[in-house]
N, C-alpha and C positions, 0 to 999 in steps of 0.2 A: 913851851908856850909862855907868851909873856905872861906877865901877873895881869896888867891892862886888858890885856886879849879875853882873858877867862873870865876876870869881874862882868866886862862888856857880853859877855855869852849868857852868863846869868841872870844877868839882865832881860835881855831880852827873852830868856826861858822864864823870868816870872811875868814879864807882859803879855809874852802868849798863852800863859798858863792861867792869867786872869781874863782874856779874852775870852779864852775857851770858857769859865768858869761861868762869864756873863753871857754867853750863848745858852750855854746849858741851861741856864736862870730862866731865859726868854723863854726858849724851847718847854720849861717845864709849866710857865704859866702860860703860854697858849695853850697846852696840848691839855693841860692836865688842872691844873685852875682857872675856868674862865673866869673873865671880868662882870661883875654886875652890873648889867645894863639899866639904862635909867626906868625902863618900863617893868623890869624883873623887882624895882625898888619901891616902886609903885604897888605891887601885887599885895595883896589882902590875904593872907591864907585862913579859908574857913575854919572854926573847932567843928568838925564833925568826921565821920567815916568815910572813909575813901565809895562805901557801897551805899551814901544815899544817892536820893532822890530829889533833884533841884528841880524851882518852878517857879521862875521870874514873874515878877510883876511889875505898876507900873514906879510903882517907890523902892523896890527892894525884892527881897530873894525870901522864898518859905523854901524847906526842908523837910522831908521827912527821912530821917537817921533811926532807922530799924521800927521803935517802937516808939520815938519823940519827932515832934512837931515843932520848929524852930523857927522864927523868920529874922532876918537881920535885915537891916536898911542896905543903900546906898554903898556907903562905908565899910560893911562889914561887920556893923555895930549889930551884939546881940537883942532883940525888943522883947522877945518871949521864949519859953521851953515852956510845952507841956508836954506830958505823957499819952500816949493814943491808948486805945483800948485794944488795937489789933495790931502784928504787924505788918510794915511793907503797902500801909494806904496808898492813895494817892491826892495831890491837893487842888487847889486853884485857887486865888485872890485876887477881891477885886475890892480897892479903894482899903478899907477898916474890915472887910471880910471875908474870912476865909471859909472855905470848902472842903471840908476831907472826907471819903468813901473810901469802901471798898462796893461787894459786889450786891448787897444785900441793905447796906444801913450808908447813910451821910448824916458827918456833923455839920454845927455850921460854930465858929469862934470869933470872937469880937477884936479888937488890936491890940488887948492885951491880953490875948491868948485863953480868954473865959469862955468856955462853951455856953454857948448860950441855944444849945437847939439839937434835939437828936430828930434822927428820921429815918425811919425802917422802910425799907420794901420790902412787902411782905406778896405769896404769890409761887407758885410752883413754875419756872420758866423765867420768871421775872429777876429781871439783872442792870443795875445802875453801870453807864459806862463811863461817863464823866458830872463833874457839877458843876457852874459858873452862878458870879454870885451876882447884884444888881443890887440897888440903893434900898430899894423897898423888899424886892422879892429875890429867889433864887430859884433855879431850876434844876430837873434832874434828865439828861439825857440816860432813855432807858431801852432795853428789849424787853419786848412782853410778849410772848406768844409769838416769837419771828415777826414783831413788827417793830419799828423801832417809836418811841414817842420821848413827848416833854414836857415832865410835871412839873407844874409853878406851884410855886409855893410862898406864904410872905412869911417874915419871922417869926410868927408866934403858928407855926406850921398848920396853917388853914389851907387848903388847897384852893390856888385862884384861877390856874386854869389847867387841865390836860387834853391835851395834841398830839394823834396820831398821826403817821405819815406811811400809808398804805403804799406801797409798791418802789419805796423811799429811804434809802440808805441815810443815816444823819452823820454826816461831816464834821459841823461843828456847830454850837450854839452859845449865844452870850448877849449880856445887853448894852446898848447906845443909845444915847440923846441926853440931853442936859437936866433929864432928869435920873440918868442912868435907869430907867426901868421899862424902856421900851427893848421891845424880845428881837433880833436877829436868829435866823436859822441858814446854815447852808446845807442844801440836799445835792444827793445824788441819787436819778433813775434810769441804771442803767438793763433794766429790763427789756429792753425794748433793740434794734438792729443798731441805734446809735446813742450811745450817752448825753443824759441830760441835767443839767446844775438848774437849782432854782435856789434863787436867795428867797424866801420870808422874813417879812418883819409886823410883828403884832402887838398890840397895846392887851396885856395879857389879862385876861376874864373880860376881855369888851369885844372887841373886834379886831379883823387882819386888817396894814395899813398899807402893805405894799405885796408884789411878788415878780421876781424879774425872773425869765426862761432863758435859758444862754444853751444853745442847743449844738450838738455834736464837739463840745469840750469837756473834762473831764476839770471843775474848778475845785483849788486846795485851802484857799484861804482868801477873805473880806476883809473890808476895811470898810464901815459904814461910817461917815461922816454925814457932819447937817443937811443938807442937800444932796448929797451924788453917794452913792456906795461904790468904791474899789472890789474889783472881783479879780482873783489873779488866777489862770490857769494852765493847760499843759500847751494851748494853743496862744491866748491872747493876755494879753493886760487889761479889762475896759470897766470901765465907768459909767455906772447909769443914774436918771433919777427914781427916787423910790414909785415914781409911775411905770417903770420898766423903759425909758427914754433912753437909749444910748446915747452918750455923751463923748466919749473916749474911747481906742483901740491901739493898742499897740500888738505885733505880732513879735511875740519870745518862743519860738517854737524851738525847741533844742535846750532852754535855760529853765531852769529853777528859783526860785527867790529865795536870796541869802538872807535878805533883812529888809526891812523898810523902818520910814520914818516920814509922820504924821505931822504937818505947820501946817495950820488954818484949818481951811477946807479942799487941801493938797498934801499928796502921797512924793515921796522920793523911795525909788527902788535900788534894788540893789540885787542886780540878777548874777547866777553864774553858771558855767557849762553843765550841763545834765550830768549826773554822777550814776553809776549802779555800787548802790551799797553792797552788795554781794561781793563785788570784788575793791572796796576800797576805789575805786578811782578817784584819782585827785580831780581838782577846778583847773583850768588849764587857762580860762581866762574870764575878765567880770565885765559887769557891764552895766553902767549906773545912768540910771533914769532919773535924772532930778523935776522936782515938786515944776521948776521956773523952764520946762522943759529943753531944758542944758542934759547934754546925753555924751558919754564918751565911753571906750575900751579899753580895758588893759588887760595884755599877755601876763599872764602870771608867773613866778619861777616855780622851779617842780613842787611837786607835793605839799600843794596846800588842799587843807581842807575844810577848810570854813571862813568865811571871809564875810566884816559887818562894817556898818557905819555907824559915826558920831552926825552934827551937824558941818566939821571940817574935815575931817578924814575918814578914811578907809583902813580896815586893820586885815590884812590877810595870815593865818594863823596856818602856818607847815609844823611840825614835830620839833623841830632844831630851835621854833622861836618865832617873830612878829613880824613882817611886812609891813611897816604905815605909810600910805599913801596920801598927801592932799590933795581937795578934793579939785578934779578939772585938771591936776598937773598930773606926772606921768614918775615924777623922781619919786624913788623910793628909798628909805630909810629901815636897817633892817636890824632888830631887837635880838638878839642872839639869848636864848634862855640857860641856866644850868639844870635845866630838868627837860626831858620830852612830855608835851603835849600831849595827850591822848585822846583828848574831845575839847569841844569848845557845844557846849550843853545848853546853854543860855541865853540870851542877851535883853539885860537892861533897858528899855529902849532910849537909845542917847545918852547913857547913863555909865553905866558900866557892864564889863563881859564876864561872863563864867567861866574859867578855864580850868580843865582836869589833867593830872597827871597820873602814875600810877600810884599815888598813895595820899591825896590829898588834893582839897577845889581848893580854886584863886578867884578872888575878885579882882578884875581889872576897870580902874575906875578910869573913863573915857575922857577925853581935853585933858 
């Protein structure tokens, strides 16, 4: 063989030997090193234990991490640690105030994490199941004796009003209006051949100021705004005035509410296909209700399981990573994570999302 011949041989056995070498390159950062995405760049990763308890508010995120009390803004940013007296509480926040119980006593902490208030139930039967907090006063939804009620309270723990609810499951309870301390209540009584929701709303130690009947639905969650209250449930979407005046209806039978978000004295939803948590079932498709009654659908791809809004997008969250949708278009753009998803626990309202993995929360801050 010529001398030429064999040069030119080895030749091209190092060019295909560097081909292969830059295949193999590729092949190894697809498979084996993903790229970080610009939303995975974004992520917040909390200091806390993979086994708390997150409880978003309307500024920022509280925490309870075994036996500490933690709230971080926005950002991520730590604002307080303090130590609980018990572990495994639970919290609630509203505006500068926070709420933590368990089954027997509520504190109540200022926003720089100073207790400023204990509060025992005391009572053989008797059992705190949540707290919500309001400008002036705070409340305690309770069981006493199999019935369920709700003690008011103002900060300097003077009792200002307690309310039973005889034959009346309690939902949920909290306060609205512009002075934050008018009382909302959503009930369920389903004693009767057909389920029944009633919203109340009461200016507490005075008088009731409203109460609406929504009869044969089984309602999960309000939205009371200055004139009309939002009622969302397993039949309808509707909106009344606090006269009990229907206003609004929409029929979501089959849907769940992923998320909402509140402009003016108008709601935008954010529905998605009925899930059984027993068996995991994914969202298979969403369905968003805006405020300006602009409505549209998307099929979703497999295995998503929680899907929220900002004011411009839609974020639909599977295990592998992020779906963002804008908002009325249909294109999606899809965030590939280096970690699985596990939950998506939270959400910021317009703000930012909570997302869990198995060893650690993310902040994802929204726009």
């Amino acid at each position: 063989m010529r001398y030429t011949t064999r040069k030119r041989i080895r030749r091209y056995l190092l060019w295909l030997s560097l081909a292969a070498v830059i295949v193999l390159i590729n092949i190894w950062l697809i498979f084996i090193v993903q790229p970080v995405t610009r939303l995975e760049r974004d992520l917040i990763k909390l200091d806390i234990s993979p086994y708390s308890r997150v409880y978003p508010y309307d500024d920022g995120l509280i925490v309870i991490d075994q036996k500490d009390l933690i709230s971080f803004d926005v950002r991520g940013k730590e604002q307080f640690k303090e130590e609980l007296p018990e572990f495994d509480m639970h919290a609630s926040r509203n505006g500068n105030v926070t709420v933590v119980w368990d089954d027997d006593n509520a504190l109540i902490y200022n926003e720089l994490g100073h207790k400023i208030l204990g509060k025992e139930l005391t009572g053989t039967g008797n059992r705190i199941l949540f707290g919500r907090a309001g400008s002036s006063y705070f409340v305690l939804a309770t069981i006493e004796e199999g019935q369920y009620r709700a003690r008011i309270y103002d900060y300097e723990a003077n009792e200002v009003d307690d309310m039973g609810f005889p034959y009346q499951s309690m939902m949920d309870i909290g306060f609205f209006g512009d002075s934050g301390d008018q009382l909302w209540a959503l009930l369920l009584d389903s004693h009767g051949t057909i389920p029944i929701t009633k919203v109340r709303t009461d200016h507490p130690g005075k008088s009731m100021t409203g109460s609406i009947t929504i009869l044969n639905q089984v309602c999960y969650d309000i939205m009371p705004l200055d004139s009309v209250v939002y009622v969302v449930g397993s039949n309808h979407i509707e909106s009344y005035t606090y006269t009990s005046v229907e206003q609004s209806e929409v029929l979501v039978y089959g849907w769940t509410m992923q998320d909402y978000l509140v402009k003016d004295d108008k709601v935008s939803f954010l529905m998605g296909t009925n899930q059984n948590d027993e068996f995991e079932s994914p969202i298979s498709a969403i369905w968003y209700i805006g405020e300006d009654d602009k409505q549209f659908r998307l099929s979703m791809p497999t295995g998503i399981i929680k899907a929220t809004m900002s004011d411009n997008y839609i974020y639909a969250f599977s295990k592998q990573g992020i779906y963002v949708y804008e908002i009325g278009k249909t294109n999606k753009n899809f965030q590939k994570l280096s970690f699985e998803i596990e939950a998506v626990p939270g959400v910021i309202k317009g703000k930012a999302i909570v997302i869990q993995s198995e060893d650690a929360f993310y902040l994802l801050p929204m726009e």
